[in-house]
C-alpha positions as CSV (number, residue, x, y, z in Angstrom):
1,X,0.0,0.0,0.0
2,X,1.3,3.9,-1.3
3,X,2.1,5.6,2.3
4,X,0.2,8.3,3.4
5,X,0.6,11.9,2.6
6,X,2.1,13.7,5.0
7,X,-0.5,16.4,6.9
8,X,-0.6,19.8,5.6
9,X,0.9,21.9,8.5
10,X,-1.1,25.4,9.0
11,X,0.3,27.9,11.3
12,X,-2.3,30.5,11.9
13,X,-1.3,34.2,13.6
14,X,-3.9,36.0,15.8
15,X,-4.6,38.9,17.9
16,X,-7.8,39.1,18.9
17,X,-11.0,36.4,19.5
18,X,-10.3,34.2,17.1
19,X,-13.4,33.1,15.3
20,X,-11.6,32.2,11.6
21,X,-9.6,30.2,13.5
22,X,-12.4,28.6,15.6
23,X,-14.1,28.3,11.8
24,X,-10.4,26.5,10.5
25,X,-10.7,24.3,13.6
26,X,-14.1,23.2,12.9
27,X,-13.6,22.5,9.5
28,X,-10.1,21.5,8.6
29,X,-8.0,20.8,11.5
30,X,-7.2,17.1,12.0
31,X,-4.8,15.8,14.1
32,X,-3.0,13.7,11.3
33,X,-4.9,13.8,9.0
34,X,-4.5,15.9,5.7
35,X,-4.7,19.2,7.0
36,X,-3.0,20.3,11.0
37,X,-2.6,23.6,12.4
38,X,0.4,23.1,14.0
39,X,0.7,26.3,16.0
40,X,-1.4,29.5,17.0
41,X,1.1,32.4,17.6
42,X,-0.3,35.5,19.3
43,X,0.9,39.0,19.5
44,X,-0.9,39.4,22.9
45,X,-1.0,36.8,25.9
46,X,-4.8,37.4,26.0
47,X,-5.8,37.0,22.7
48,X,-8.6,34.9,22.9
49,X,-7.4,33.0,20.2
50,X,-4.9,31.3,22.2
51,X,-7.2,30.0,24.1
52,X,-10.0,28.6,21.0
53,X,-6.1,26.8,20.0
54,X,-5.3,25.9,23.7
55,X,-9.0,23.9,24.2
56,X,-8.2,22.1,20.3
57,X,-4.9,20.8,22.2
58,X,-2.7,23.2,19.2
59,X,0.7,24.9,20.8
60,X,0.5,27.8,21.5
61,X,3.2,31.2,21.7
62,X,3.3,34.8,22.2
63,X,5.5,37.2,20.5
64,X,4.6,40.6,21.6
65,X,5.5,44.0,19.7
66,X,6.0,46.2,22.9
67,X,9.4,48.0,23.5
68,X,10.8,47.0,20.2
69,X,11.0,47.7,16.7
70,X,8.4,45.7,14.1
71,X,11.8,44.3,12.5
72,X,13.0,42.5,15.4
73,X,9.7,42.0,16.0
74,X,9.2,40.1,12.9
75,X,12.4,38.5,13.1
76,X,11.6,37.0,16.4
77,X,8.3,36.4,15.1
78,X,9.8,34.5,12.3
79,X,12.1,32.1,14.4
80,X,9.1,30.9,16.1
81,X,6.6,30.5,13.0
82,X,9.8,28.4,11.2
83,X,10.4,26.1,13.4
84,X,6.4,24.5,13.1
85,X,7.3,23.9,9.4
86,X,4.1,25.4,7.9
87,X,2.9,24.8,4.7
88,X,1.3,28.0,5.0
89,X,0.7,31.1,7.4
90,X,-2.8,32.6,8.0
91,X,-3.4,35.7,9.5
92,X,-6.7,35.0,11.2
93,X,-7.6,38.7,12.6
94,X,-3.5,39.5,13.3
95,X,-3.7,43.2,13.5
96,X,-0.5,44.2,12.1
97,X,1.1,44.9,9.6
98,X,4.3,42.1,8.6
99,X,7.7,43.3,7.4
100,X,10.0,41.4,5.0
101,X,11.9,40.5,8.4
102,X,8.7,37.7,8.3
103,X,7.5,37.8,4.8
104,X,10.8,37.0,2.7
105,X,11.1,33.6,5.1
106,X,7.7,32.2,3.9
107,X,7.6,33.6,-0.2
108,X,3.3,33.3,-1.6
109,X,2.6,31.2,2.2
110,X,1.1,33.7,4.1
111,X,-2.3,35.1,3.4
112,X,-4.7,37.4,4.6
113,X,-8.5,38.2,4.9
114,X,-10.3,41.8,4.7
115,X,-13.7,42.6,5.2
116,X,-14.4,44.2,1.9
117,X,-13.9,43.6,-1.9
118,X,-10.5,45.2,-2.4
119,X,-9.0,47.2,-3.1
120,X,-12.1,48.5,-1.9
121,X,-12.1,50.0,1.7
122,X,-8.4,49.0,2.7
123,X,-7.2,49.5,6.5
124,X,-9.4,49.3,9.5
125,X,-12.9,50.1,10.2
126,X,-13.7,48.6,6.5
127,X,-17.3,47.3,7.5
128,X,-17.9,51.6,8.9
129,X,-16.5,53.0,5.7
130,X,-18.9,50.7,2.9
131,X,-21.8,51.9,5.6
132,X,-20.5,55.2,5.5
133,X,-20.0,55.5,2.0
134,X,-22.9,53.9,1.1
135,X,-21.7,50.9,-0.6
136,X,-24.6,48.6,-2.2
137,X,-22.3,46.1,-2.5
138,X,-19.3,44.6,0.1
139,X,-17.7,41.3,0.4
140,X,-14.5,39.7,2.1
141,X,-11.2,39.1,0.5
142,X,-8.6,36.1,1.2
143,X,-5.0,37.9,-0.5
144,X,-1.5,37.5,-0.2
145,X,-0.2,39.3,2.7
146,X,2.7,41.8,1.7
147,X,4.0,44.9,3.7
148,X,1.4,47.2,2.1
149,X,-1.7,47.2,4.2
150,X,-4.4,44.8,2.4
151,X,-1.9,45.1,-1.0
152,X,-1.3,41.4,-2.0
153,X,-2.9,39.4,-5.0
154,X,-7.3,38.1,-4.2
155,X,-7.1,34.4,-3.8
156,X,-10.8,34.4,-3.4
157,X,-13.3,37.3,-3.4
158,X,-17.0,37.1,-2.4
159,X,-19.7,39.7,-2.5
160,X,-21.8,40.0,0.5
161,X,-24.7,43.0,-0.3
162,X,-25.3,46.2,2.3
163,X,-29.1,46.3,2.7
164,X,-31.3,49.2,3.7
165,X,-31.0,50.1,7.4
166,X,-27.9,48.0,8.3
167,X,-26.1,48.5,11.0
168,X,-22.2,47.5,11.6
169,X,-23.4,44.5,13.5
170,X,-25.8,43.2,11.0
171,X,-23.1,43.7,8.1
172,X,-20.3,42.4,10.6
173,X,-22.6,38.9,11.1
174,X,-23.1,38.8,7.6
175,X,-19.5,38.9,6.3
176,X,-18.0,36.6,9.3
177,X,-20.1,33.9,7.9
178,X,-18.7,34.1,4.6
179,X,-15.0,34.9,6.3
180,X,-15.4,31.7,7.7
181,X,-16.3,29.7,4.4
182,X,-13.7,31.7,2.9
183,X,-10.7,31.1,5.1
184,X,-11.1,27.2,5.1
185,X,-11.4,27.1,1.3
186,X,-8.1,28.6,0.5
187,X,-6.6,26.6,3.1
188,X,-8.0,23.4,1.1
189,X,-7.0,24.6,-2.3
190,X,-3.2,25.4,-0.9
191,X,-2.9,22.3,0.8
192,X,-4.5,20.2,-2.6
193,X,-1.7,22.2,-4.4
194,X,-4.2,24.2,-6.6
195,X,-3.3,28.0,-5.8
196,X,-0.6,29.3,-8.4
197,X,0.8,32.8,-8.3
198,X,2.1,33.9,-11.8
199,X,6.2,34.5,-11.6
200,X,5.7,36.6,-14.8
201,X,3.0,39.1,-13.0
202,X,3.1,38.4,-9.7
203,X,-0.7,40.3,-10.0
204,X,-2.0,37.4,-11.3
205,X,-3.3,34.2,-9.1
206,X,-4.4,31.3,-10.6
207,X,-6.5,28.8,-9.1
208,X,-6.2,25.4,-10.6
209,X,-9.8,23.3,-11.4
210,X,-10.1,20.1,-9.9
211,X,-8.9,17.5,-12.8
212,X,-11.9,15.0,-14.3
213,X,-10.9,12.2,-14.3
């Protein structure tokens, strides 16, 4: 008999509650099986995230930003991401921005997700300025993460639609469901081998249909 593939090692990032990674848990993470998150890095000790990872039995660490520079924060923050041996890096709510101290160690393996259709509504508050704007039309974005804020390639882009007389917390509900259908996707499609970035124009992402057989 062939021997099994080896699982697909995720290493997710997070800074805050840590619902897309309570949706990647749900849906993908298995213990030895095809697809593992292998470690939950925060950038605060009590981001609730840690403890959605702690409760799936997924290591946990902390590598803070205070009283240093984002460069040796990234290059500490590097060390510790590199030594789980991820597949790829998702940035599950990680609010900040990543230098090429971190990026240049993990080339087209780290993505992103916004709450809007970029490059529409880049930077925070995203869900305030399509309400404020008054944006018929929103969505949620899965990129490449690069040092520009919300400036890498769409993987995936979905549309979610701003109705009459929403409020930030309806909207909010309504793109967090399709953030976490979104997230888990593009985790399948990397780890089935089926996300290509075009070395010509690095603009251009490719992803590969399922073969028929």
């Amino acid at each position: 008999m062939p021997e099994e593939a080896p699982p697909f090692r995720v290493t997710v990032l997070v800074s805050g509650g840590g619902t897309n990674l309570q949706s990647l848990i749900d849906s993908v993470h298995r213990p030895g099986g095809p697809i593992e998150i292998v470690l939950v890095v925060g950038s605060r000790p009590d981001a609730f995230g840690l403890e959605r990872a702690r409760a799936a039995g997924i290591p946990t660490e902390v590598v803070p930003m205070a009283g240093r520079s984002r460069e040796d924060r990234d290059r500490d923050l590097a060390g510790v991401v590199e030594a789980s041996a991820p597949g790829l890096v998702v940035l599950a709510g990680w609010m900040s921005i990543l230098t090429s101290a971190f990026l240049d160690r993990f080339p087209d393996r780290v993505v992103n997700l916004h709450p809007s259709l970029l490059p529409a509504f880049p930077g925070l508050h995203a869900i305030e300025q399509a309400l404020a704007f008054g944006a018929r039309v929103t969505g949620v974005t899965v990129h490449y993460a690069e040092e520009l804020v919300d400036g890498g390639p769409p993987i995936l882009q979905e549309a979610v639609p701003v109705l009459y007389g929403d409020t930030t917390d309806s909207l909010t509900e309504r793109i967090r469901g399709v953030e976490h259908r979104l997230v888990p996707e593009v985790v399948r499609l990397f780890a089935a081998g089926r996300v290509r970035r075009d070395p010509r124009d690095r603009r251009q992402v490719q992803v590969v249909p399922v073969e028929v057989e």
